[in-house]
N, C-alpha and C positions, 0 to 999 in steps of 0.2 A: 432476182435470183434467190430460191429458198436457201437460207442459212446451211442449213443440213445438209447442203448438198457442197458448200463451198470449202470445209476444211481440206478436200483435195480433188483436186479438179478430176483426176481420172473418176473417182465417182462418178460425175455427172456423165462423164462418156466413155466411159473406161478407157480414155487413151492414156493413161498411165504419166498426165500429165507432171506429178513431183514424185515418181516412182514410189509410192507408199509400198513399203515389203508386202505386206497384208495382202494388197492386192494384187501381185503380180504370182499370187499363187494361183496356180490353172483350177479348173473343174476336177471334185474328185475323180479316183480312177474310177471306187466303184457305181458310179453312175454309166446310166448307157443310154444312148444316141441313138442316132440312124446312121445308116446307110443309103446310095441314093436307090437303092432296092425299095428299103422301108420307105422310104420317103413318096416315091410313088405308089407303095400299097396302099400307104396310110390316107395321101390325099394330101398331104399339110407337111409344111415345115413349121420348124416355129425359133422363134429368137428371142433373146434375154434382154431387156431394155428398161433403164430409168422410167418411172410415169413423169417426174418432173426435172426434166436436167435438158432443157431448151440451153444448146441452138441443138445438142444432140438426139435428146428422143424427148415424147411427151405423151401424155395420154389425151392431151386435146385435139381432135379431130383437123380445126382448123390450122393449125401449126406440131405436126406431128415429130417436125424435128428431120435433120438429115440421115439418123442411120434407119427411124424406119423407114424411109422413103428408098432408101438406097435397099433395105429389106425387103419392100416389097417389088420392088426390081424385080430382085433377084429371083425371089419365089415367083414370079409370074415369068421370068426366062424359064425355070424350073417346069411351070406348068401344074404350079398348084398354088392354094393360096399362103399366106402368111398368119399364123399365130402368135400373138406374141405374149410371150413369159414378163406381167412388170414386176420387177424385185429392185432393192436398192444396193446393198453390195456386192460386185462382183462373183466373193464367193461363196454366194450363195445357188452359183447357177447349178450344181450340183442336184437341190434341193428340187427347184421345178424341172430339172432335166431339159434343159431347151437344146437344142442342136447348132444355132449360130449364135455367135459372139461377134459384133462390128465392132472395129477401130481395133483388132488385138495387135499388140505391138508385133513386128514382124523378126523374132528372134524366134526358127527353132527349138534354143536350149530354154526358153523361158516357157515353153506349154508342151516340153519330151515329155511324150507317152499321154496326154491327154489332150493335146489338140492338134488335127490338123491345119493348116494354113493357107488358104488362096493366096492368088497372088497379088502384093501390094498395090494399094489401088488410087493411095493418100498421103504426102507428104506430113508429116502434122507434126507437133515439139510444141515448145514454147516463141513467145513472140513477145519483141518488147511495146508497152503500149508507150505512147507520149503523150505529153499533155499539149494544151494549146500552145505553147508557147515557146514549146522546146526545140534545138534547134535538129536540124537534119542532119540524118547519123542513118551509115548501112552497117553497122558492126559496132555489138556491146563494150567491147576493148576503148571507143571513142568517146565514151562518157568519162568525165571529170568527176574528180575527187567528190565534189561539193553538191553536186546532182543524186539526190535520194531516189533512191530506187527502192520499190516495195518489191517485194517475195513473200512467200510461203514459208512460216518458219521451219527450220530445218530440212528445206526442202535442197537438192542437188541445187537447184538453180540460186540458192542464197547462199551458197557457198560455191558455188562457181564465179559469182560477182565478187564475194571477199575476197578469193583468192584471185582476181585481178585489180584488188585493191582499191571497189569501187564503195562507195556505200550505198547500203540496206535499210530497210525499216520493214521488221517481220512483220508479217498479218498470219491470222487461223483462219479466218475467211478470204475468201477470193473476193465475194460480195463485196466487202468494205473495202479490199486493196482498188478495185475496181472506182468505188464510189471515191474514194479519197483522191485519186487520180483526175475524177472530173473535177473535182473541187479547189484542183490546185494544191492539194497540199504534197502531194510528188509529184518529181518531175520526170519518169517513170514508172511502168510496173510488169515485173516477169510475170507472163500470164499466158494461158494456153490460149493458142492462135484462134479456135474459135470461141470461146468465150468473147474475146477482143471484140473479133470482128463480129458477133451477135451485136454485142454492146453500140458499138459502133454505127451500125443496122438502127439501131431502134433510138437511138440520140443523134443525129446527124450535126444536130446543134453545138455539142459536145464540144467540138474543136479535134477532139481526141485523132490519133493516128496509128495505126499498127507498122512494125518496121521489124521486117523478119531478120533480127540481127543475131540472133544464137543459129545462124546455119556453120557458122566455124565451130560449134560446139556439140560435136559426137550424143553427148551427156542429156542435150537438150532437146534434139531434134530425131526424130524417127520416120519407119513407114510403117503405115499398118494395113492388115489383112484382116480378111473376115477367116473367125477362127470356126471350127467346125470339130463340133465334140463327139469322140470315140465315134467316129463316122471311118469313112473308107477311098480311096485314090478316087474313086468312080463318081463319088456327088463334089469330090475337091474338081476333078477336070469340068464337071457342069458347071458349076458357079465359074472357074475361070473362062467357061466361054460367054457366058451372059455379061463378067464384069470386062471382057475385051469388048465386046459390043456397046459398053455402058461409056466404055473410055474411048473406042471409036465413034461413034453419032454425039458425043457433048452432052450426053442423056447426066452423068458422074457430075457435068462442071454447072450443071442448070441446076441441079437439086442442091450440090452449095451455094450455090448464088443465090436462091431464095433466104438463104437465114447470113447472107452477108460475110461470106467464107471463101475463102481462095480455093480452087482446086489445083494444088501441087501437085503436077505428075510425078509420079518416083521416076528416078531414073532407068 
């Protein structure tokens, strides 16, 4: 995992993995979009994606990553092809003016007046990883005092564990909490659910395990939507009919299973 990309996960997929403020700022207003008018004038959608923030997007051909994949879904339900915008933070989508946004968290008041919202297509939050040796737990509450748990410094999730009085060992990287995890030297790590399960994916040997146990925790766990800038009800109702088809025929749960990711249905 490139460094640059691990000081907070939502970077890598914009899912807003340790709610960095910075990033949960939407697309400027004055930037403009399409509509699904334009959108078939023009021929093309187009979307904002990491070039390197695997299991999410990539700019390598070979493993493009789950939200282009789900991207070009959708543009080809749409009936045009896919463009994609690669920039690195968030809010910079502004700047290339792209039209979709995957994995936006599914809150309304967090993208009023600059994004519209499909509808939720992805359970996602954080997850806790274990090491080899740890024992089996469905709920962070069941960890022991003595059981070091890495996080993200000052992330929600390292003070959601303090304050049930478990212990932490900050990291600025995801990367090293991750490595440090294989290595034994915690016996946990709060970590966005697909990072984990990439990790997981690509070291089988690892021992390692993922155990969704922050779903008791509001703070930690979310849905997300493909967000859709200064666009219009008419291209929102098209994508939600391509992404019910996506979630009817298993097309949503095959494209995370290739990079080793659970597909949680929202409810």
């Amino acid at each position: 995992m490139n460094r640059s990309m691990n000081m907070c996960p939502a970077l890598a997929g914009f899912a807003l993995a340790c709610m960095c403020a910075a990033l949960l700022l939407p697309a400027s207003e004055s930037a403009d979009a399409r509509t699904l008018a334009e959108v078939k004038s023009l021929g093309a959608i187009s979307m904002c994606a990491n070039g390197d923030a695997l299991p999410y997007a990539s700019n390598k051909p070979e493993t493009p990553g789950f939200q282009i994949e789900i991207g070009r879904a959708i543009a080809e339900g749409l009936g045009v092809p896919l463009n994609i915008e690669w920039i690195l933070p968030r809010r910079r989508a502004n700047v290339v003016n792209c039209d979709m946004m995957l994995d936006s968290i599914n809150d309304p008041k967090v993208h009023e007046g600059r994004l519209l919202l499909s509808r939720p297509y992805q359970k996602s939050g954080l997850a806790l990883g274990l090491g080899r040796d740890a024992e089996a737990i469905s709920d962070f509450k069941e960890l022991k005092k003595d059981q070091k748990i890495g996080a993200m410094v000052s992330s929600v999730a390292n003070m959601v564990l303090l304050k049930a009085g478990k212990t932490t060992s900050p990291y600025a990287f995801q990367s090293d909490l991750v490595e440090d995890l294989a290595k034994g030297e915690l016996y946990g790590a709060a970590v966005s659910m697909a990072t984990m399960s990439y990790y997981i994916l690509q070291h089988p040997a690892s021992g390692l395990r993922l155990v969704n146990a922050f779903d008791s925790e509001p703070q930690l766990t979310w849905e997300v939507s493909v967000g859709l800038r200064k666009s219009d009800q008419a291209l929102v109702d098209a994508v939600n009919e391509v992404l019910d088809r996506m979630l009817a025929d298993g097309s949503l749960t095959r494209i995370y299973a290739k990079y080793g990711v659970e597909h949680r249905r929202p409810q």
